[in-house]
ZAMARGU-4260 file (C-alpha; in steps of 0.2 Angstrom, whole numbers, plus 5000, padded with zeros to 4 digits):
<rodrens>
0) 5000/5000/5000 | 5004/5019/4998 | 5018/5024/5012 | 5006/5042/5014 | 4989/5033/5014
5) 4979/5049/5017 | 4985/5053/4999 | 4976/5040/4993 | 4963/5044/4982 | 4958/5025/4976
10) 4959/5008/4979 | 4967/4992/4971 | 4960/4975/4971 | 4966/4959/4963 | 4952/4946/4960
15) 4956/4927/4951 | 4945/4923/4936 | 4943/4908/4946 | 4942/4910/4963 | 4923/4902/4969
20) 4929/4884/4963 | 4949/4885/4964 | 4956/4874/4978 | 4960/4884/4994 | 4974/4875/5007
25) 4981/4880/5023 | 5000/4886/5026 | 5010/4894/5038 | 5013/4912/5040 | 5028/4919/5045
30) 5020/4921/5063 | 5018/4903/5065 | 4997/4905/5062 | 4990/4895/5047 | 4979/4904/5034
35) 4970/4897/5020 | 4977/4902/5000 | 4972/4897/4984 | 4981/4882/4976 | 4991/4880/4960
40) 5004/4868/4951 | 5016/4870/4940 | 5013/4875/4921 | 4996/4882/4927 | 4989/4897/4919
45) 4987/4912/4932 | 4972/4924/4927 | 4959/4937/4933 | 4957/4956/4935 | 4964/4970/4943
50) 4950/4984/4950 | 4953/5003/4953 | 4940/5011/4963 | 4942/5028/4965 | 4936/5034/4983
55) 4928/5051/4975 | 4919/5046/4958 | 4920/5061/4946 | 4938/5064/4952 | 4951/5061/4940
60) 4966/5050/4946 | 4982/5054/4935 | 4996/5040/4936 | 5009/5034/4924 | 5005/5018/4923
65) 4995/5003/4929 | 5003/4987/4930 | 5002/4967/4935 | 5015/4957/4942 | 5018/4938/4944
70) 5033/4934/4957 | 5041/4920/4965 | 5051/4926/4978 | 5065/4920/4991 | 5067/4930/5008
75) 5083/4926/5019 | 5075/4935/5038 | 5091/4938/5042 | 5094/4949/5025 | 5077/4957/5023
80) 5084/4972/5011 | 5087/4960/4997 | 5072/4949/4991 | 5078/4934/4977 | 5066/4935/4962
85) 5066/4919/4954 | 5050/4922/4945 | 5048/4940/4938 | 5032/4943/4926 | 5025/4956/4922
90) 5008/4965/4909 | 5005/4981/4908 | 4987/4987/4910 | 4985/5003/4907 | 4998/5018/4897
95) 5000/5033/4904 | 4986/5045/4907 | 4971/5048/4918 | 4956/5038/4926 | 4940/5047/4929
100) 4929/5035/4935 | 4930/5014/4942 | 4939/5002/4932 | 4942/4984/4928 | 4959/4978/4920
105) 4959/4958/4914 | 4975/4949/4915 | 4983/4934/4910 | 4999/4924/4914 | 4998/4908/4905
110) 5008/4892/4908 | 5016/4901/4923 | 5033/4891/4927 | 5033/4888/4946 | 5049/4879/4950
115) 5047/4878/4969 | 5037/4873/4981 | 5029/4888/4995 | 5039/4886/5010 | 5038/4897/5027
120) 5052/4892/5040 | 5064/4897/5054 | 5073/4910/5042 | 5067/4909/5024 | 5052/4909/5014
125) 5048/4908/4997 | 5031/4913/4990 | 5023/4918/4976 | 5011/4934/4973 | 5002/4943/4960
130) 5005/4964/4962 | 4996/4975/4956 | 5003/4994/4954 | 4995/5010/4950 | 5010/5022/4949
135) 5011/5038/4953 | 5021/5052/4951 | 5025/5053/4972 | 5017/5039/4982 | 5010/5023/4971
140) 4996/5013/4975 | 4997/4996/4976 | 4989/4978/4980 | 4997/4960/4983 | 4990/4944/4984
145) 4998/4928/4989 | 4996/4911/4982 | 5002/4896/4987 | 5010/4883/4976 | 5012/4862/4977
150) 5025/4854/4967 | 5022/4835/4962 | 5032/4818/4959 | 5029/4802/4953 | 5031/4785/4963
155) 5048/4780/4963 | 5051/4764/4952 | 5062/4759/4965 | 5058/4760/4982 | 5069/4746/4993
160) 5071/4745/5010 | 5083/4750/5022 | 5094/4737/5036 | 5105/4744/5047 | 5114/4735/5062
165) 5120/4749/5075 | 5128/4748/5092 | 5141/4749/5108 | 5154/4736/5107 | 5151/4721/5119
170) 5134/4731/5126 | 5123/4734/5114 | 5118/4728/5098 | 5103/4731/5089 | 5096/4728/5069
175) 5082/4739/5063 | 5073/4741/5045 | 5060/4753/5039 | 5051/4742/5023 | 5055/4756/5011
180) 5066/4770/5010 | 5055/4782/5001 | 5038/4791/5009 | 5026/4803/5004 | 5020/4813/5020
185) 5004/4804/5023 | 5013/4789/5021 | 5017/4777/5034 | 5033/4771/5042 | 5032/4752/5045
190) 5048/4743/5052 | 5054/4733/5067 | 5069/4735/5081 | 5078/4717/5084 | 5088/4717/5097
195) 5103/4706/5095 | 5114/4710/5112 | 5107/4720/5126 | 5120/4721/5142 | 5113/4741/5144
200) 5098/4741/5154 | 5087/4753/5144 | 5070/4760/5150 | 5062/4769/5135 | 5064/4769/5118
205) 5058/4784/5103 | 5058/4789/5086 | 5060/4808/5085 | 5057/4818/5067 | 5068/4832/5065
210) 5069/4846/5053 | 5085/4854/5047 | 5085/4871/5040 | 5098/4878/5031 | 5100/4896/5023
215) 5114/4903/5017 | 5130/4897/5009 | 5149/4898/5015 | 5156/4904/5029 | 5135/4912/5033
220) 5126/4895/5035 | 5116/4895/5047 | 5109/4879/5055 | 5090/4877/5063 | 5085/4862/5069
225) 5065/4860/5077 | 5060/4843/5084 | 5045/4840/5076 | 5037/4824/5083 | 5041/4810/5096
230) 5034/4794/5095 | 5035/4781/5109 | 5038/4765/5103 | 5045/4757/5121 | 5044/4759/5138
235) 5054/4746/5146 | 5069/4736/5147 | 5070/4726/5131 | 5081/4707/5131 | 5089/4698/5120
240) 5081/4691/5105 | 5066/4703/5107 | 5059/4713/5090 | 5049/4729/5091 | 5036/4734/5076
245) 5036/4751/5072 | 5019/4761/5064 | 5022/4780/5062 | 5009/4790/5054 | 5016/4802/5045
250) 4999/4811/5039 | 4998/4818/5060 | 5012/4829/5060 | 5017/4846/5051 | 5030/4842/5040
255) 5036/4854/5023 | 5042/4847/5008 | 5060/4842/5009 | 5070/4856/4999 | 5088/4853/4993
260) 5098/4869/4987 | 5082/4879/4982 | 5087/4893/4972 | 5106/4890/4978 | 5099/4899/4995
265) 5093/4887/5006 | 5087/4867/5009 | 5076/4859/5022 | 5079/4840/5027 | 5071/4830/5038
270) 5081/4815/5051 | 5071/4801/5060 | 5081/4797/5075 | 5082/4781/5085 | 5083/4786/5104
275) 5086/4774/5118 | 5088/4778/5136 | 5094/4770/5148 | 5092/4770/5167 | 5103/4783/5171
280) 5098/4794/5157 | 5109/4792/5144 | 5105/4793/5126 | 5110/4780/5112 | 5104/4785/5095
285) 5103/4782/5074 | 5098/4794/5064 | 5091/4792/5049 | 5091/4806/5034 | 5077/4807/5024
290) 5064/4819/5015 | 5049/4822/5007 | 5033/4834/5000 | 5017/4835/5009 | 5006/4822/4999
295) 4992/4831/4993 | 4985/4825/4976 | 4985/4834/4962 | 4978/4837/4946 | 4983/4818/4940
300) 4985/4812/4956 | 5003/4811/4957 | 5009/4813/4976 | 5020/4825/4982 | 5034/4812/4987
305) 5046/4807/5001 | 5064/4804/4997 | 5075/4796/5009 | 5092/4790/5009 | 5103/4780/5022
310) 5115/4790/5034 | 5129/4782/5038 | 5131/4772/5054 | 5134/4778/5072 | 5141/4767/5084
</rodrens>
């Protein structure tokens, strides 16, 4: 909006040709809340019109312009001067001149290329928004309205599982699979714990999901790491011999795509961690990278996919 909105002398709204039937979904906001934005893919055509009311009919607005934007968008919060245009599109509506009375502009991005997926973290978001600009010679006026886009994969041909044996020399040895190493998010992880030596007398055991966010690249990366479920799967001492089934629905918890080297800006991975406790509080764990999209079908139902891939062994 105008930075002197007393000078205002009318108002910009952005409305899409398609907005009673088109797909709303929830996402985060940089505050932490959720609200609710229309939906697009990929490839889709982004259409609809830009209004100019003025606020005192009969009174004539000069401006030197009127335009549409289309933008995707990366934001680092620690460098908020400079916004990463990934996406920059742009019609104009209107030439130079004068506007008398209300108007309505049409507008029409088609087959919009939408690379990435909208993501709001710790310290980054991308998004993408339509801006609509009535310029003026001091203070323009202007309107922005956010979308939200889904990328989509197809099921991997492949899509084995994954072993592993971990463990303390001479006190602990344990064997634990997940039947496949790829998930969408509201998949479900099915495995099982075997527990081959056990001369450490545990008392709990838990699969944590961690997210890793990473901006920035060099000697400025930062780091955030945000625990984003626990899940119980034993409260007791196990023995020798003894298996444990694992069931984790992934469809309860509020997991972002997996992101890697967006833009050359940031990446967002995701770690399942094997925890064990034992009776004097000390923590034995695996942990497990792996990554994924929120499933959410689309236009051809293709999911957005999990990938996962094995992390090397810690004994």
């Amino acid at each position: 909006m105008s930075f002197f909105s007393f000078g205002q002398s009318a108002e910009i709204d952005v409305v899409l040709n398609d907005a009673e039937t088109r797909k709303k979904v929830e996402h985060k906001t940089e505050d932490g809340k959720k609200d609710k934005y229309f939906l697009f893919y990929d490839g889709e055509t982004v259409s609809g019109k830009v209004n100019v009311t003025l606020k005192n009919p009969g009174k004539r607005l000069e401006h030197h312009g009127i335009k549409i934007e289309f933008v995707g968008q990366i934001e680092l919060y620690y460098d908020r001067g400079n916004h990463h245009e990934f996406v920059s599109l742009v019609k104009d509506l209107a030439r130079p001149g004068e506007i008398t009375q209300s108007q309505t502009f049409d507008f029409e991005f088609t087959h919009v290329e939408k690379p990435y997926e909208s993501y709001t973290g710790q310290n980054v978001k991308l998004r993408y928004f339509l801006r609509a600009t009535v310029i003026r010679r001091l203070n323009d006026i202007n309107k922005e309205l956010d979308i939200v886009v889904h990328t989509l994969s197809t099921y991997p041909e492949l899509n084995s599982s994954i072993k592993m044996e971990v463990g303390i020399e001479d006190c602990l040895h344990i064997e634990f699979e997940y039947n496949k190493s790829k998930y969408h998010l509201k998949d479900v992880i099915v495995g099982k714990i075997y527990f081959l030596l056990v001369r450490i007398k545990i008392k709990h055991m838990e699969i944590d999901i961690i997210k890793r966010e990473t901006t920035g690249t060099g000697p400025s990366v930062y780091h955030e790491n945000d625990t984003i479920a626990k899940y119980e799967i034993m409260d007791g001492a196990p023995v020798r011999g003894e298996s444990i089934p694992i069931r984790l629905f992934l469809a309860g918890y509020d997991l972002t795509p997996t992101m890697r080297d967006i833009n050359k800006k940031f990446s967002v991975r995701y770690y399942l961690n094997l925890v064990l406790i034992d009776e004097e509080e000390r923590r034995y764990f695996k942990q497990q990278v792996w990554g994924g999209k929120n499933k959410s079908e689309g236009p051809r139902g293709h999911p957005r996919a999990v990938f996962a891939e094995e992390a090397p062994a810690l004994t």
